[in-house]
C-alpha positions in Angstrom: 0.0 0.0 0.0 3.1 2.6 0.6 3.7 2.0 -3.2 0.1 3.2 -4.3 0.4 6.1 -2.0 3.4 7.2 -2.9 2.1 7.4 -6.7 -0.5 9.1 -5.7 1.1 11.7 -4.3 3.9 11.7 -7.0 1.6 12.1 -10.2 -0.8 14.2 -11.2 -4.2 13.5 -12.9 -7.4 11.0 -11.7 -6.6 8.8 -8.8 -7.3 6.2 -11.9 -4.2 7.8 -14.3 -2.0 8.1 -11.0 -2.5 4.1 -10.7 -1.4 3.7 -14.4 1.8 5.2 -13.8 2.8 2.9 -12.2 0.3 -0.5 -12.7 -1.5 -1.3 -16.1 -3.3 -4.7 -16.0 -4.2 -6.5 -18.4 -7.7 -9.1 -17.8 -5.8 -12.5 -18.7 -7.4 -15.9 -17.1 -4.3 -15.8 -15.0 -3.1 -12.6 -12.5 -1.0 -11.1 -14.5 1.1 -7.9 -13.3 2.8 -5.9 -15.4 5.1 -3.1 -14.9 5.8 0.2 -17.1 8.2 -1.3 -19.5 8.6 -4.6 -17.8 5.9 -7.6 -18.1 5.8 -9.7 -14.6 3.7 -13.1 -13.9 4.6 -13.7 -10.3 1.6 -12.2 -9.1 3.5 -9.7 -6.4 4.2 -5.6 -7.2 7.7 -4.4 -7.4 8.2 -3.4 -4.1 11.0 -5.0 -1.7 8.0 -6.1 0.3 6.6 -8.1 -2.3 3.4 -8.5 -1.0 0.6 -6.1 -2.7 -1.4 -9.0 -4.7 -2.8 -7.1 -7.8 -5.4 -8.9 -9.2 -7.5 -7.5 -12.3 -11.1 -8.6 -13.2 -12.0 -6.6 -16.4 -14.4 -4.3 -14.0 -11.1 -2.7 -11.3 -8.2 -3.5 -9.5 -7.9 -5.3 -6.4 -4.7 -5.0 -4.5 -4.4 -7.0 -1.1 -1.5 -5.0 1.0 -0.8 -6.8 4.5 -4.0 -6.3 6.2 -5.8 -4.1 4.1 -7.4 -4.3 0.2 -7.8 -1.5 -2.0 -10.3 -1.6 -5.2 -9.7 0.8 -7.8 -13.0 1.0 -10.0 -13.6 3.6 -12.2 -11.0 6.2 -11.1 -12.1 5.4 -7.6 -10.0 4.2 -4.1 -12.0 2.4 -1.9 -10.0 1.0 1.5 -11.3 -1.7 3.5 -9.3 -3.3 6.5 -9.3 -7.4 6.5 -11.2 -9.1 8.9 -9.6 -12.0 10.7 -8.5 -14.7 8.7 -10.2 -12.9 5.9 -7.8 -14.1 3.2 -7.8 -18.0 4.5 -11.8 -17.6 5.1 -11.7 -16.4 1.0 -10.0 -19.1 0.0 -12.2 -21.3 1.9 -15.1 -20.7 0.4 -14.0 -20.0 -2.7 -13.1 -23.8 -2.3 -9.2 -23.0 -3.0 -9.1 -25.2 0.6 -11.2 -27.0 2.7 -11.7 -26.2 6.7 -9.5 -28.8 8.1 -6.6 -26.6 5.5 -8.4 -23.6 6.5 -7.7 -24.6 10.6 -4.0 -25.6 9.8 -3.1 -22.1 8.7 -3.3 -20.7 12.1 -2.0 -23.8 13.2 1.4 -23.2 11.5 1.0 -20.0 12.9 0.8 -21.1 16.5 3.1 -24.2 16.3 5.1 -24.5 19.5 7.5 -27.4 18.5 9.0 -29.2 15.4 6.1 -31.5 15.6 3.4 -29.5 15.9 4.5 -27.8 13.1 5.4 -30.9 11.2 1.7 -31.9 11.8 0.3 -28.4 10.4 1.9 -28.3 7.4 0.9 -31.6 6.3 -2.8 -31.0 7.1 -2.4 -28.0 5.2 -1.3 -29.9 2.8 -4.2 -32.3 2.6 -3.8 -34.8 5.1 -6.8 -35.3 7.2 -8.9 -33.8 4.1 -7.5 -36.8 2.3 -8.7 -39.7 4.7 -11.6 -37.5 5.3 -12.9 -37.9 1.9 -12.1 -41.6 1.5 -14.4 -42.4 4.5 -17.0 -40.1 3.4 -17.2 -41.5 0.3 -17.2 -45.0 1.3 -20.9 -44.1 3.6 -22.6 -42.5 0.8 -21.3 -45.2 -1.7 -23.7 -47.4 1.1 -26.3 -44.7 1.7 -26.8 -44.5 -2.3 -26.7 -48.1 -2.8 -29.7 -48.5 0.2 -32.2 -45.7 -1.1 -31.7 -46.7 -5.1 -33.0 -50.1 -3.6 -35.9 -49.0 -1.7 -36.9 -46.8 -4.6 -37.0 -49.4 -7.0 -36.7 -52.5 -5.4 -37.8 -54.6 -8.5 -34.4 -54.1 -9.7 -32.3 -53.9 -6.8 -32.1 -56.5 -3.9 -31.3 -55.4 -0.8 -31.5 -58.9 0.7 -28.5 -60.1 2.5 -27.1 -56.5 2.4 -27.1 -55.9 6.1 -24.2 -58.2 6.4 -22.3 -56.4 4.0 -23.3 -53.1 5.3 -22.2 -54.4 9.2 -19.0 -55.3 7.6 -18.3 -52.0 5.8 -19.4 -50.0 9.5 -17.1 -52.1 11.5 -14.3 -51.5 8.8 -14.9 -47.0 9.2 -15.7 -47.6 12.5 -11.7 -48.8 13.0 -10.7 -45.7 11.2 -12.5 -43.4 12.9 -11.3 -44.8 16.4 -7.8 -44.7 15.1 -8.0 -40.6 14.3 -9.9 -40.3 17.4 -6.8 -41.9 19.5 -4.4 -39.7 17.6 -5.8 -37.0 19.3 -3.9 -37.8 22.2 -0.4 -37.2 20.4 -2.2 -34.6 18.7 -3.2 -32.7 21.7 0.7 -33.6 23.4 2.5 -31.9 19.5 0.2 -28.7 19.7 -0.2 -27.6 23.5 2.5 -29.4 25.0 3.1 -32.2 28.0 1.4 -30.7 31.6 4.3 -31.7 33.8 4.2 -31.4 37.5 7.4 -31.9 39.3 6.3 -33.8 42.8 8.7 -34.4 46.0 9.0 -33.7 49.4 11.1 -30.2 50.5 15.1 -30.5 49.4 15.0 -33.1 47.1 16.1 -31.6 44.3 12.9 -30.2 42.5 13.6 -26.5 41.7 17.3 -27.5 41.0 15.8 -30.0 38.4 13.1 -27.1 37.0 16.5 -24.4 36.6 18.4 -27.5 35.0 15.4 -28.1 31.9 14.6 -24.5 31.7 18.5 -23.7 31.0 18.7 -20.9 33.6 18.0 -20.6 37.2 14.0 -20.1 37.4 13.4 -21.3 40.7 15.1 -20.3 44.0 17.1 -22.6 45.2 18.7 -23.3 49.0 19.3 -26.1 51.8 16.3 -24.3 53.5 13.2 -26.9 53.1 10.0 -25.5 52.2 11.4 -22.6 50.0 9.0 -23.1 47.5 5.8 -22.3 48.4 3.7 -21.8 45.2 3.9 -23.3 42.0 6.1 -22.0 39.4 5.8 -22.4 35.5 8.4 -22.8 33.3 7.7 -24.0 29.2 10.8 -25.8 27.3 11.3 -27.5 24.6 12.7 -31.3 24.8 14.0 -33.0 21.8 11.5 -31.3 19.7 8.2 -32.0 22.2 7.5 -28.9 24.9 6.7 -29.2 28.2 4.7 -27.4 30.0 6.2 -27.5 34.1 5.3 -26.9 36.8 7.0 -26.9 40.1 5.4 -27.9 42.9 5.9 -27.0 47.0 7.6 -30.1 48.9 5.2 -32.4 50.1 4.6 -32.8 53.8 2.7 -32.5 56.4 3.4 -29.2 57.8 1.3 -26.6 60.1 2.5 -23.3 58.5 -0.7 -22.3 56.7 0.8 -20.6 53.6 3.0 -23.9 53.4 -0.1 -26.2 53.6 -1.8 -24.1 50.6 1.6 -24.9 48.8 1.0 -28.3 49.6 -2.9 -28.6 48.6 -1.9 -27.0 45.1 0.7 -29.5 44.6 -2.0 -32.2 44.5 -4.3 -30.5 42.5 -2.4 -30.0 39.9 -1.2 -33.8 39.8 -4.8 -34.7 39.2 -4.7 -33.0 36.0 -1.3 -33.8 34.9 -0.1 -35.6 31.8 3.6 -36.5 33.6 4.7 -36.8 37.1 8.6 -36.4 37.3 8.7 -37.6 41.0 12.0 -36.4 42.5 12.9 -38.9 45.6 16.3 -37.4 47.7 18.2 -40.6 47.6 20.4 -39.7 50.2 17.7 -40.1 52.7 14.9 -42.8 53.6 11.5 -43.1 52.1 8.6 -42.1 54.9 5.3 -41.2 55.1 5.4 -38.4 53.1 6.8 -40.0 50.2 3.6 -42.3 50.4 1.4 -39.8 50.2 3.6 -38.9 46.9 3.3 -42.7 45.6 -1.0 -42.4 46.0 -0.6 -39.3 43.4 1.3 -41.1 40.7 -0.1 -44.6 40.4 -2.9 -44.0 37.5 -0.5 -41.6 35.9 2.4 -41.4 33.2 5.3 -41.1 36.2 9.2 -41.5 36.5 10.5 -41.3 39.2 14.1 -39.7 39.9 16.7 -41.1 42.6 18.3 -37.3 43.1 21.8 -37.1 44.8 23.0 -39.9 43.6 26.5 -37.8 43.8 26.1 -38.5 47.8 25.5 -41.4 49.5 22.3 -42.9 49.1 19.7 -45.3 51.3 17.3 -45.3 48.6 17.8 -47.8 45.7 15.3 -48.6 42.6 14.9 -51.8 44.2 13.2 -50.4 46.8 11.1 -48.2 44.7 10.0 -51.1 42.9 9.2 -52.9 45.9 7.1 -49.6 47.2 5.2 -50.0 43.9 4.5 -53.7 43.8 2.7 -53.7 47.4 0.2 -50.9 46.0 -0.8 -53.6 43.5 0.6 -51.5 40.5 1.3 -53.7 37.1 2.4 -51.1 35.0 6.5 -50.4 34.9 7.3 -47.1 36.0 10.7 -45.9 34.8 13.2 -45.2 37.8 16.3 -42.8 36.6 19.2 -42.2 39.2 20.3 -38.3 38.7 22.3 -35.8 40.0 20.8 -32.6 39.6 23.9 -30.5 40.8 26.1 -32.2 38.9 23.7 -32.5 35.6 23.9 -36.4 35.8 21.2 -38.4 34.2 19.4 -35.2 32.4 20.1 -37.2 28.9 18.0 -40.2 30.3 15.2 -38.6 31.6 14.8 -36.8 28.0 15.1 -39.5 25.9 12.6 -41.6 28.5 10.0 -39.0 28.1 9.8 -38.5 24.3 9.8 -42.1 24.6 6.5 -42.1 26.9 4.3 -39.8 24.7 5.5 -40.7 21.2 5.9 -44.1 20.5 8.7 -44.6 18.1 9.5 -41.9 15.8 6.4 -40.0 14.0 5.9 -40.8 10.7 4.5 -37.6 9.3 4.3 -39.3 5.7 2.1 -42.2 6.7 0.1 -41.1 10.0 -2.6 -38.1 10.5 -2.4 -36.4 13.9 -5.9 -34.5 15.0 -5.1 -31.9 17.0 -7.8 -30.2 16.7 -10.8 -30.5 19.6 -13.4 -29.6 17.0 -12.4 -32.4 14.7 -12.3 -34.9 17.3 -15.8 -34.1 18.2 -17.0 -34.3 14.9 -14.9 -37.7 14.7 -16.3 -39.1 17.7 -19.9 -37.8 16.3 -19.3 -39.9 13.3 -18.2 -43.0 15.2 -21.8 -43.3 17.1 -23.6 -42.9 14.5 -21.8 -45.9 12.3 -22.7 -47.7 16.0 -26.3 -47.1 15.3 -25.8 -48.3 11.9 -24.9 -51.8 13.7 -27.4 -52.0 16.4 -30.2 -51.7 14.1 -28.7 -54.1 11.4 -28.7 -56.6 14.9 -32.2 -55.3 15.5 -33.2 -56.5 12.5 -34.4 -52.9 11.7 -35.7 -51.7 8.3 -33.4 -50.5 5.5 -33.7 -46.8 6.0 -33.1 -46.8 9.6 -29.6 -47.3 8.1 -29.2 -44.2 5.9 -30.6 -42.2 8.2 -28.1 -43.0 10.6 -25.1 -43.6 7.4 -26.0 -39.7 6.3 -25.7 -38.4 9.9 -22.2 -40.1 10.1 -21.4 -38.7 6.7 -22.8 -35.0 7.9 -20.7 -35.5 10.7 -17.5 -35.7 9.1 -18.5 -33.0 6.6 -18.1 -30.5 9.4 -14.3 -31.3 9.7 -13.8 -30.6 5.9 -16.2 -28.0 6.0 -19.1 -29.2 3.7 -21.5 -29.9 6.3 -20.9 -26.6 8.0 -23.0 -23.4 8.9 -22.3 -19.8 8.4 -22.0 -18.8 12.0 -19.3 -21.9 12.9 -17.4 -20.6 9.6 -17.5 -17.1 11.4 -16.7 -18.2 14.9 -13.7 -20.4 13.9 -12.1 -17.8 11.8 -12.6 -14.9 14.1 -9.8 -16.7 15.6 -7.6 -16.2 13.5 -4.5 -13.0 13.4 -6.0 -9.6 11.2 -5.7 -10.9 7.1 -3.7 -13.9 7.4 
């Protein structure tokens, strides 16, 4: 837009001339721009900026500068500021992209990590569209076949279909549970891992929260209970981020602004995704440290032997042992460190990334929905092909199935966007950053 200005204010003559000196446009089936004495197809103006998108229509001249578009028509300006997401909500629904594309935009935007990235740019690219579409058109391949046969069912049997039908539902059903569980990764790539460091006072938990966050965040002396409200710290580790929080020592204490330290400590463990206990090895396990084990038992947990630089009591035999007598069948990973002398950091990465993504992500291959929207719709979709079943079991007529196959395929419409009204289209991308 500073290059229009400054022509109109350079040139004499309509507003429509002063544009001429330094655009003409030609009306091609392609956006063509082309410069006094030099012909350009890249679509941008000659500005270092690069970025006012002149567009021609016969009629005018758009040009879309940053935020803002100008139409010239007639030898007349006319301004108008860009709503949110008003270049991605044109493109939308000038069916350049579909909504799950559309979403992915701001998702780039947003990305906190490699992966969440990673996964952003291939949905813009297509991805969940893609498997979208294949499942969509596999229900109304079934909802077409059903209603052709009811409307003439002189020609077409429908006899024996349920059987086929239950077979193709169970088949979409598996898909759909398979996105629906890769919202769990999903969720981990795009908001990051809720991580609540647990322990009693002085064993090592702001020392380990300084040591992740690269720089000394947390206060840190031999004076237990020095921490007595949570602190939050975000970091990135080995491409995943990880959200922490650190936590006051857990004990049983009498000081009443400790004890609120103490309450929040457990709160936030009941909506954690990790538990990093921290256990001072040099000392032995006691009642407090029970309390600790009856917070981390139905969660993702590992569990640090700290100090391991001093002489310790406390061996991972003996935290096993704790474990086994609450019954607990699942292996909790047990890490000796020295958080003052940066022993054992290395392991406790690599055993994290390891908890939360299986294996290395194959971006080519698997489709991530990060998305809470999409998962609703998803999980919409699923009960619906459930219905399908039960009333092929229930012996139900044949279009008890469509209606239930079309609601499925309505459902899933809304990720992509063809099964969607005006006011979510408004709501999703008044979201968005100004233009984008």
């Amino acid at each position: 837009m500073g290059l229009i200005r400054a022509g109109m204010g350079a040139l004499g003559g309509t507003l429509a001339d002063q544009w001429k000196e330094f655009f003409y446009c030609e009306s091609l089936g392609k956006d063509v721009l082309v410069t006094k004495g030099q012909k350009r197809t890249t679509g941008r103006s000659s500005n270092t900026k690069g970025n006012d998108n002149i567009i021609s229509n016969g009629s005018g001249i758009a040009v879309a500068d940053g935020q803002c578009m100008i139409i010239v028509e007639q030898g007349k300006i006319v301004e108008a500021c860009a709503e949110p997401g008003e270049f991605t909500k044109r493109a939308f629904l000038n069916g350049k992209m579909d909504l799950s594309q559309a979403e992915a935009v701001i998702d780039v935007i947003h990305s906190q990590n490699e992966y969440a990235l990673q996964s952003s740019v291939n949905q813009l690219r297509g991805s969940v569209q893609k498997v979208i579409r294949e499942i969509r058109e596999k229900i109304l391949y079934h909802t077409a076949f059903i209603e052709t046969a009811l409307d003439d069912p002189e020609h077409i049997s429908v006899d024996g279909y349920g059987e086929v039908l239950k077979e193709a539902a169970e088949e979409v059903i598996d898909q759909l549970k398979e996105l629906i569980d890769s919202s769990d990764d999903g969720r981990i790539m795009k908001e990051g891992i809720q991580t609540v460091i647990l322990g009693k006072p002085n064993a090592g938990k702001s020392s380990l929260l300084n040591i992740l966050a690269g720089h000394d965040r947390a206060i840190v002396t031999d004076i237990e209970g020095t921490t007595r409200d949570v602190l939050e710290e975000q970091i990135r580790l080995q491409g995943l981020t990880l959200n922490i929080i650190d936590t006051a020592g857990i004990r049983q204490t009498d000081d009443i602004v400790e004890k609120m330290g103490v309450d929040k400590a457990k709160e936030y463990a009941k909506d954690a995704d990790l538990i990093i206990y921290v256990v001072d090895a040099s000392r032995n396990l006691d009642e407090n440290d029970e309390k600790i084990f009856d917070l981390i038992y139905d969660k993702r947990t590992v569990i640090l032997l700290n100090k391991s630089d001093l002489d310790t009591v406390v061996t991972e035999e003996m935290i096993r042992e704790r474990i086994s007598q609450k019954g607990v069948q699942k292996q909790i990973p047990v890490i000796a460190i020295s958080a003052k002398e940066e022993q054992g950091i290395k392991e406790l990465e690599n055993t994290v990334k390891a908890m939360f993504l299986k294996g290395d992500l194959s971006f080519n291959e698997e489709v991530y929905i990060t998305n809470a929207r999409q998962k609703n719709a998803l999980v919409n979709a699923r009960e619906s092909m459930r219905k399908v079943i039960f009333s092929i079991d229930a012996g139900m007529p044949e279009d008890f199935y469509s209606i239930d196959l079309m609601d499925a395929y309505e459902s899933l419409g809304n990720i992509t966007g063809e099964s969607i009204g005006e006011d979510l289209v408004n709501e999703i991308f008044s979201k968005f950053c100004m233009g984008k």
